[in-house]
C-alpha angles and dihedrals in degrees: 000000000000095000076044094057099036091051092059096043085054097044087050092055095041086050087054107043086048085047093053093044087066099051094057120132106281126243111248108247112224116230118194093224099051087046085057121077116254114287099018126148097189081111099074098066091069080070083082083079100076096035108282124118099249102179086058081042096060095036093063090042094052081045090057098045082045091061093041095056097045077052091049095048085047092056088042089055089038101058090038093067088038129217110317120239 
């Protein structure tokens, strides 16, 4: 009755120190985009890494934000003068 009693008191405390390992604080995990500042296209350049050209990647890309934000600009200028009429 006792070794009955004293293996379940150990299994117990072995159950509760492998249960609050697990809950321990959690490592932050680093993501490329959130290390580069908004916006960035630096990123693109890791594609190299399964074949493609990255640094033409990110220039087109680059090229494309470029052009959306001159359009952008335009509309802006465009609804502060109002339709004209």
């Amino acid at each position: 009755m006792k070794s009955t009693a004293r293996s379940t008191f150990i299994a117990t405390i072995f159950a509760m120190i492998l249960l609050s390992s697990g809950c321990g604080k959690k490592t932050a995990t680093t993501n490329p985009s959130s290390e580069s500042t908004p916006g960035s296209t630096k990123v693109l350049e890791a594609v190299d890494l399964v074949g493609y050209d990255g640094k033409r990647l990110r220039k087109r890309v680059d090229h494309i934000k470029d052009a959306n934000e001159k359009h952008n600009q335009q509309l802006e200028k465009l609804s502060e003068t109002g339709p004209d009429q």
